[in-house]
C-alpha positions in Angstrom: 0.0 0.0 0.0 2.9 2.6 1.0 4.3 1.8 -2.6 0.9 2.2 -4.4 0.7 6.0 -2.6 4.4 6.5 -3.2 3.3 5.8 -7.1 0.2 7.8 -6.5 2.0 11.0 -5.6 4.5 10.4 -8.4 1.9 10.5 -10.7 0.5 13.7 -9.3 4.1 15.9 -9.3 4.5 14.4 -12.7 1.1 16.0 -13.9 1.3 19.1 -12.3 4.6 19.5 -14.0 3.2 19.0 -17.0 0.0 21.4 -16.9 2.7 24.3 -16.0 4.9 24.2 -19.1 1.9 23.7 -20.8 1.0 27.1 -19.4 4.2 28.7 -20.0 3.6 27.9 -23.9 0.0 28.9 -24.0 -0.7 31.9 -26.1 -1.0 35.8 -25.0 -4.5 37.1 -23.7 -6.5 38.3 -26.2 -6.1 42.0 -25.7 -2.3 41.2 -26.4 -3.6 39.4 -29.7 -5.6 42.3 -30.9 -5.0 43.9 -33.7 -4.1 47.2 -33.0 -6.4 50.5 -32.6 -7.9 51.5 -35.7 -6.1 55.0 -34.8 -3.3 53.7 -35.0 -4.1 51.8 -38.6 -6.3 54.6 -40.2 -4.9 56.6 -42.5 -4.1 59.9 -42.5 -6.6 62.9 -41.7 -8.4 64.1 -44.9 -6.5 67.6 -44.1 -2.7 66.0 -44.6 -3.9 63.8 -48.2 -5.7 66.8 -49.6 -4.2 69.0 -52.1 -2.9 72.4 -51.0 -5.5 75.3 -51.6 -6.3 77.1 -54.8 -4.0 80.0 -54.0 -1.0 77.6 -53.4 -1.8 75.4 -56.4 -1.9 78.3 -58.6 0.1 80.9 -57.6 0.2 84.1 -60.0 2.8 83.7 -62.4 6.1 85.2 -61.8 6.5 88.3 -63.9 3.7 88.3 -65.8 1.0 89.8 -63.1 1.9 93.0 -64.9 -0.5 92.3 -67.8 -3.4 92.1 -66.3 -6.2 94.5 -66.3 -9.7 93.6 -66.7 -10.1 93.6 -70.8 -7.9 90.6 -70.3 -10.8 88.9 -68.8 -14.1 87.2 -69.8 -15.7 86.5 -66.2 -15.2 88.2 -63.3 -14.4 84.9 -61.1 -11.3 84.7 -63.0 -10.3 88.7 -62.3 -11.2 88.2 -59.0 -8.7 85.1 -58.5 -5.8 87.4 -59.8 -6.2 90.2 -57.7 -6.8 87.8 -54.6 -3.3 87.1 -55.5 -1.6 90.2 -55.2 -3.8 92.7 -53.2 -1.3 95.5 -54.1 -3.5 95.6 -57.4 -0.7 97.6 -59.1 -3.5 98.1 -62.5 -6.3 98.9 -61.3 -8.5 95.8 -61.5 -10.3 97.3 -58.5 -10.9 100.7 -59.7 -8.0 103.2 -59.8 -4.7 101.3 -59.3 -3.0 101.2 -55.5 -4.0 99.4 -52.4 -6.2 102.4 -50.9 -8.6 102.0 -53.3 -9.4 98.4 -52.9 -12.9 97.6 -52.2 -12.2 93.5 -52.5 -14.1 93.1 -55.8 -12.3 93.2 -58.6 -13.6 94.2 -62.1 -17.3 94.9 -61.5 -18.3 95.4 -64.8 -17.3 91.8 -66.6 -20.2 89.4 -65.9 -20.5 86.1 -63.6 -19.1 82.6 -65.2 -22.6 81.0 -63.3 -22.4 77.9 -62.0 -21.6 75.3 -64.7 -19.2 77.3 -67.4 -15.6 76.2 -66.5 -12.7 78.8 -65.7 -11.2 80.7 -68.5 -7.8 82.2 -68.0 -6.6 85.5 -70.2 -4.6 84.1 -73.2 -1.8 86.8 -72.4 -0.9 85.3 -69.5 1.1 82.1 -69.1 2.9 80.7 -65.9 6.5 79.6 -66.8 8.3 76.8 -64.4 11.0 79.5 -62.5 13.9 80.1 -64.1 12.3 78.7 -67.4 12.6 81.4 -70.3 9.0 82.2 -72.1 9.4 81.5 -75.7 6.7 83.8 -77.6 6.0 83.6 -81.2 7.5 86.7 -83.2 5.7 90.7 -83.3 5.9 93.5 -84.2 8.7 95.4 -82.2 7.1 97.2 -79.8 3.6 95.9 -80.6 3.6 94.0 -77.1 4.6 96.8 -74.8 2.4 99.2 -76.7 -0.5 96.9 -76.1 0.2 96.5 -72.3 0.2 100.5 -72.2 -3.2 101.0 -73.4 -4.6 99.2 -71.1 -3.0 100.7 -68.1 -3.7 104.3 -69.7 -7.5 103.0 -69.9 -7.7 104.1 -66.4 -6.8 107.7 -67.0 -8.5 110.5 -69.0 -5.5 113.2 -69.0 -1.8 113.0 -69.0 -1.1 115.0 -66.7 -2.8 112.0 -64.5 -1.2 109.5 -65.2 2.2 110.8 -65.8 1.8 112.3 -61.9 0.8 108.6 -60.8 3.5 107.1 -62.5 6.2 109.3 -61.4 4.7 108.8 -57.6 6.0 105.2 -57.9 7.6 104.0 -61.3 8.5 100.6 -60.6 5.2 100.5 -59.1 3.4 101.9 -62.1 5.8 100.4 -64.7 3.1 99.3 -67.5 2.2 103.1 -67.6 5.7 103.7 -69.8 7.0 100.0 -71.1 9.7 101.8 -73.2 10.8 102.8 -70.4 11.7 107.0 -71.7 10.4 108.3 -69.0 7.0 109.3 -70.7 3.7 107.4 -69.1 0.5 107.4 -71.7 1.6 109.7 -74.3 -1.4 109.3 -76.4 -3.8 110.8 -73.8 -4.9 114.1 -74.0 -2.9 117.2 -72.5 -4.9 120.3 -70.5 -6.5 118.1 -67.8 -5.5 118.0 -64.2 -5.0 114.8 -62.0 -6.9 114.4 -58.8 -5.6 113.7 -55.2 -4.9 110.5 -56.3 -2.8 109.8 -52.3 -6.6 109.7 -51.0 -9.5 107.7 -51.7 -12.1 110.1 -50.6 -12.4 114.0 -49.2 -11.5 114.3 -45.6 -14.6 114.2 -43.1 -13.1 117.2 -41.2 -14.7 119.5 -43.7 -17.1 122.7 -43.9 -19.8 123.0 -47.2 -19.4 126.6 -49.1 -21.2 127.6 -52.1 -18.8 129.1 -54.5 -20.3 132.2 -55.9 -17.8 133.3 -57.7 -13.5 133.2 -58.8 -11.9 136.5 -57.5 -8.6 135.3 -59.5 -6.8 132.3 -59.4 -6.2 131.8 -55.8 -9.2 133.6 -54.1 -12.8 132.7 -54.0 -15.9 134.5 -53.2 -18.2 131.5 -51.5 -21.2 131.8 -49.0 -21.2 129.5 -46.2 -25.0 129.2 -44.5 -26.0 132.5 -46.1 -23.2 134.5 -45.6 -20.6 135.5 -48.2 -16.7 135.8 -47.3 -13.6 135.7 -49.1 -11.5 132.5 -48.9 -7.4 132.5 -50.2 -6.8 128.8 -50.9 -3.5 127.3 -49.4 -0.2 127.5 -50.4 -1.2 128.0 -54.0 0.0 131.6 -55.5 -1.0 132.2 -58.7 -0.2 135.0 -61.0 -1.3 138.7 -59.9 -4.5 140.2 -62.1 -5.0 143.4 -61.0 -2.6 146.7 -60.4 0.6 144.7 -60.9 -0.8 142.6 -63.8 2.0 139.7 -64.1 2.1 136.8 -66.9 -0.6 133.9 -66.5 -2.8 135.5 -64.4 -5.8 135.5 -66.4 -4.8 132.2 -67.7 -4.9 131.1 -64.0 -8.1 132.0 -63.5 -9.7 130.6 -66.5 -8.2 127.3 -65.4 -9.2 127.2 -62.1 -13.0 128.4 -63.2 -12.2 125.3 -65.9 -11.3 122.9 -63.2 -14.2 123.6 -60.7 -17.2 123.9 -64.1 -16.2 119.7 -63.8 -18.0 119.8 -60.5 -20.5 116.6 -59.7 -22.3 118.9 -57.4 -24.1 121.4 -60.0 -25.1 123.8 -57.4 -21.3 124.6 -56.7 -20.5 122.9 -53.7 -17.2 122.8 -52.4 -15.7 121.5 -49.3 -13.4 123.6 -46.7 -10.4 122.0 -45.4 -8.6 124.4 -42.7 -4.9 123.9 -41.9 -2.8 125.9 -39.0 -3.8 129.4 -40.0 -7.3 129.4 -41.0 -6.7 133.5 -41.7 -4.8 135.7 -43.1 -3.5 138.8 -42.4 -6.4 140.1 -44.1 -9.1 138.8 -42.5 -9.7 136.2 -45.2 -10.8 133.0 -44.5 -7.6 130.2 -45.5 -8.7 126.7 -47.0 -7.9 123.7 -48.9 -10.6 123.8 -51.8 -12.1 120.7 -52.0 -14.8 118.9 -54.9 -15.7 115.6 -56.7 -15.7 114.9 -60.0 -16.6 111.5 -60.6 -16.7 110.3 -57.0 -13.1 111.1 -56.8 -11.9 114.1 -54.7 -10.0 116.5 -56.2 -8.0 119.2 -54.6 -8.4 122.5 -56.1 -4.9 123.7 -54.9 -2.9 121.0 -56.1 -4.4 121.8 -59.4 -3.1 125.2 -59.8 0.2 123.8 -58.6 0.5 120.5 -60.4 -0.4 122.2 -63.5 2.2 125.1 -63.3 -0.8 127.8 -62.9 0.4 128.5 -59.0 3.3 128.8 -57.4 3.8 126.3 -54.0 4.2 129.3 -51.4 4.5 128.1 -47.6 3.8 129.9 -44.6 3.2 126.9 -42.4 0.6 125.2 -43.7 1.9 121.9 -44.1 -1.1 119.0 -44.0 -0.6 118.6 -47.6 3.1 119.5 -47.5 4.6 116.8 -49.7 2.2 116.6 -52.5 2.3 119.5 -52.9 6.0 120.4 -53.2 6.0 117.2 -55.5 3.1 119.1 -57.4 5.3 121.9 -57.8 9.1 120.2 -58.9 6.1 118.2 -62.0 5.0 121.5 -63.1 8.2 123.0 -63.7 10.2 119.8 -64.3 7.6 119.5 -67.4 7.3 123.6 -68.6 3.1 123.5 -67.1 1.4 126.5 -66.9 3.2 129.9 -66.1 6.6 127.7 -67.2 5.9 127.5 -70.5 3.8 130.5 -71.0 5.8 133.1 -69.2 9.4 131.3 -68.2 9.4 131.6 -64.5 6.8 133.5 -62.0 6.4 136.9 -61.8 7.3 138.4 -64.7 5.0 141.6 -65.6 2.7 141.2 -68.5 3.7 141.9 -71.5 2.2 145.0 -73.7 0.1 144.5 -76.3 1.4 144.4 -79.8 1.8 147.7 -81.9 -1.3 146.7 -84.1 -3.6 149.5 -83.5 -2.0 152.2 -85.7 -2.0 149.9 -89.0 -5.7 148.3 -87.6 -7.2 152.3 -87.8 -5.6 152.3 -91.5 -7.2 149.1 -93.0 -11.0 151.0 -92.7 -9.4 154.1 -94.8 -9.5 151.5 -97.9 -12.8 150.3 -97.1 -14.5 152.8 -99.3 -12.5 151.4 -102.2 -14.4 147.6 -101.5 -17.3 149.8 -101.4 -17.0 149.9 -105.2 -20.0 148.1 -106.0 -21.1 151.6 -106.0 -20.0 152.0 -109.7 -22.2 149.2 -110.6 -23.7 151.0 -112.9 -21.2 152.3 -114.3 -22.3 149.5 -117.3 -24.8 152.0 -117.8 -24.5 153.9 -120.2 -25.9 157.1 -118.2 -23.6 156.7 -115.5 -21.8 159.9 -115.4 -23.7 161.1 -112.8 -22.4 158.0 -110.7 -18.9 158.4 -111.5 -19.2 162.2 -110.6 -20.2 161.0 -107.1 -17.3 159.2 -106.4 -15.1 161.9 -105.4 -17.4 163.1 -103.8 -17.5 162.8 -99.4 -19.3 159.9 -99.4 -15.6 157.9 -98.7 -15.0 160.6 -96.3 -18.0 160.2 -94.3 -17.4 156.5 -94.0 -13.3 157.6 -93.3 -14.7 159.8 -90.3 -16.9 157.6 -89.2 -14.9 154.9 -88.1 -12.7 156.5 -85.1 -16.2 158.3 -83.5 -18.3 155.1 -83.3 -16.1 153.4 -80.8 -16.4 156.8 -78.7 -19.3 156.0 -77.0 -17.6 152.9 -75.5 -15.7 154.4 -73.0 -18.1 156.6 -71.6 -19.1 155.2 -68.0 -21.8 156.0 -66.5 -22.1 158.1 -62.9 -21.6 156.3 -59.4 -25.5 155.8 -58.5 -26.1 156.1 -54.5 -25.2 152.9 -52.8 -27.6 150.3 -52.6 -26.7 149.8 -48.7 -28.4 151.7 -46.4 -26.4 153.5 -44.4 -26.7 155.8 -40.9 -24.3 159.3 -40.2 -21.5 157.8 -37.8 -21.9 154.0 -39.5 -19.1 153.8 -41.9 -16.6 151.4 -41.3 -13.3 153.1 -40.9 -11.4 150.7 -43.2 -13.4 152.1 -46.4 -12.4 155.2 -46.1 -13.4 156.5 -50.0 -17.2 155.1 -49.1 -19.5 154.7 -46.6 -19.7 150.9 -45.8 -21.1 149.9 -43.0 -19.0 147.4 -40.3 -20.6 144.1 -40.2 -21.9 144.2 -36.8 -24.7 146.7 -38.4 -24.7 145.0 -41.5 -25.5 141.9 -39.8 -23.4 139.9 -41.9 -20.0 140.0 -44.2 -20.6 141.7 -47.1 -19.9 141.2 -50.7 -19.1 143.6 -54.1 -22.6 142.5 -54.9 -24.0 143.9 -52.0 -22.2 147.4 -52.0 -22.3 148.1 -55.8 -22.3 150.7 -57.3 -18.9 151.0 -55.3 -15.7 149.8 -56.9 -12.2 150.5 -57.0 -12.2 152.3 -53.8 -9.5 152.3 -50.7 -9.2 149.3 -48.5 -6.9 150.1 -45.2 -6.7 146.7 -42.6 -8.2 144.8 -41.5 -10.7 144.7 -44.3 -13.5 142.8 -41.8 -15.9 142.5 -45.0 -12.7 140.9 -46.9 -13.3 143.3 -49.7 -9.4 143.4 -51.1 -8.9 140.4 -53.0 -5.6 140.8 -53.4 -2.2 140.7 -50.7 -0.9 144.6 -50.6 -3.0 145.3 -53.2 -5.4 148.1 -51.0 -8.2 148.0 -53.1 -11.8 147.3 -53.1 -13.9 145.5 -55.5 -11.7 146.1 -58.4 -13.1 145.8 -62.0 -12.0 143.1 -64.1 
């Protein structure tokens, strides 16, 4: 019996031995089987296998963006796309080229693809590997670069516009003068004026004036809420028209009277910009002369400056200080104005031609045309007719031309002044008339409101703003 448990037991350890190597080469657990997460076997996010965006996948080509303005375009998508690309928008294909100008839609006026007509992209442009050279088939020299010009210039309706623009920035503004001499859209017309093309709008800080009339060049008559004062513009000096006549001064005037007539607002509405002064030593108000034409703000004293009719004068006035001295340097850099008229400011006017003395001849011979007279002289009884001929028929025609013009120099008598005026009420400024000062007259005064008074003394302060000239002393002068 002890053997058979002896045997028993042997049995037992034998088994047990068994049943733990069998465990030892038993297989992991599941988890350690699993396959692993799907996180970990999943492919990529969507983000990391999709194609980079639009913009990277087509980038603008390199050195061509130059050629495009918006005739190059059929749909407007397609514009938009390029000027997306480069929001410097150095042609304009969102109005007026620069970056202030940018509304974020680019060429307005070319019409939607819709929703099923595929991308077009402009012919002219093509988008070379970098560093590959652009083989082109042969034109015309010239042909391409002239083409490229036109359609810049399209955005300008005067020279002196766009050769201002392009001489702001010409790398910026290159396609303006591909040949590169210096000249930007010679084919536009000359005579026009350029508008503050370093804004997009007039300031806000402004004051409406109804212009009523052009004193000269520089000075304006306007009426702000129903009262009428003289304003001197800023900076701009042009040409003296009365007393002192120099060169260019009526031209000066005629041009600025030009520049205004393009006015949107028909009524004559002008904005008032003040600076450090707002006064002269005269009393006169001092202003930048602002208007619109076309919705884009114009600046009636960088006219007169940028096209040579006024002379940049500073006596501290400086908000506009740089385009304006830049106005100047154009004007006489390119003979404008008073430059090429005159040669330089200030020089007197010159007299009239000696024309008069052989002008007063030419009607002596006038009785001679008059020989139709002697018509019937193919009469036979025309003796009678060619007895009148010396006769002083000629002679009254001879003596009648120096009387008729007589009666065009004779003025007529100063009436009594239309303004009603009080003994001890005449302002002591006026002292040739009898004006009164504004705090009777309720309000500045005008030569409308004081005629038949003209020409007459004007001491300082002048509070009705009657001299509308610098040192010139004089009230309400004729033209």
């Amino acid at each position: 019996m002890r053997r058979i448990a002896v045997v028993l037991l042997s049995v037992l350890l034998l088994l047990s031995g068994v049943a733990s190597a069998a465990g030892a080469q038993a297989p992991p657990p599941a988890e350690e089987q699993a396959p692993p997460p799907a996180e970990e076997q999943a492919p990529p996010p969507a983000e990391e296998q999709a194609p980079p965006p639009a913009e990277e996948q087509a980038p603008p080509p390199a050195g061509t963006q130059d050629l495009y303005v918006c005739e190059d375009f059929e749909y407007r998508e397609d514009a938009q796309a390029v000027y997306d690309a480069d929001r410097s928008d150095p042609h304009g294909l969102d109005g007026r080229p620069g970056p202030d100008n940018d509304d974020g839609r680019a060429c307005e006026d070319l019409p939607s693809r819709g929703p099923t007509t595929s991308p077009k992209v402009p012919e002219p442009v093509t988008a070379p590997a970098p560093n590959q050279q652009v083989i082109t088939a042969p034109q015309p020299a010239g042909s391409q670069a002239t083409g490229q010009q036109t359609r810049a210039c399209a955005n300008y309706d005067a020279w002196e516009w766009a050769q201002a623009v392009f001489e702001s920035d010409p790398k910026k503004y290159d396609a303006l003068d591909p040949d590169n001499d210096g000249e930007a859209c010679p084919e536009l017309p000359r005579g026009g004026f350029a508008p503050a093309f370093w804004l997009t709008e007039i300031p806000e800080d402004v004051e409406e004036a109804e212009v009523v009339r052009l004193v000269d060049g520089d000075t304006l008559e306007v009426r702000i809420d129903g009262v009428s004062n003289r304003v001197r513009i800023y900076r701009a000096d042009t040409p003296e028209t009365r007393n002192e006549k120099h060169c260019g001064g009526a031209e000066a005037t005629d041009f600025a009277e030009f520049a205004l007539s393009f006015n949107d607002d028909e009524d004559g509405t002008v904005y008032l910009e003040r600076d450090k002064n707002e006064k002269d030593r005269y009393g006169r108000e001092l202003a930048y002369v602002w208007f619109e034409v076309d919705d884009k703000p114009y600046l009636l004293n960088h006219i007169l400056i940028n096209n040579g009719w006024a002379e940049d004068v500073d006596y501290g006035d400086r908000k506009y200080d740089e385009e304006l001295k830049d106005a100047a340097a154009f004007a006489k850099r390119h003979d404008l104005g008073v430059w090429d008229l005159c040669g330089a400011f200030g020089q007197p006017l010159p007299e009239p031609a000696p024309t008069d003395v052989p002008a007063a001849e030419q009607p002596v011979q006038q009785p001679q045309v008059a020989q139709p007279a002697q018509a019937p002289k193919a009469d036979q009884p025309a003796r009678e007719n060619r007895m009148e001929q010396p006769t002083q028929e000629p002679r009254a025609e001879q003596t009648a031309v120096p009387t008729e013009p007589k009666p065009e120099y004779v003025e007529p008598e100063p009436e009594v002044p239309t303004v009603p005026v009080q003994a001890g009420s005449c302002d002591p400024a006026y002292p040739d008339v009898c004006i009164p000062p504004v705090s009777e007259a309720g309000k500045n005064l005008n030569c409308a409101d004081v005629l038949p008074y003209v020409d007459f003394t004007v001491l300082p302060p002048d509070p009705h703003g009657f001299d509308g000239n610098p040192n010139n002393g004089i009230g309400c002068e004729r033209d």
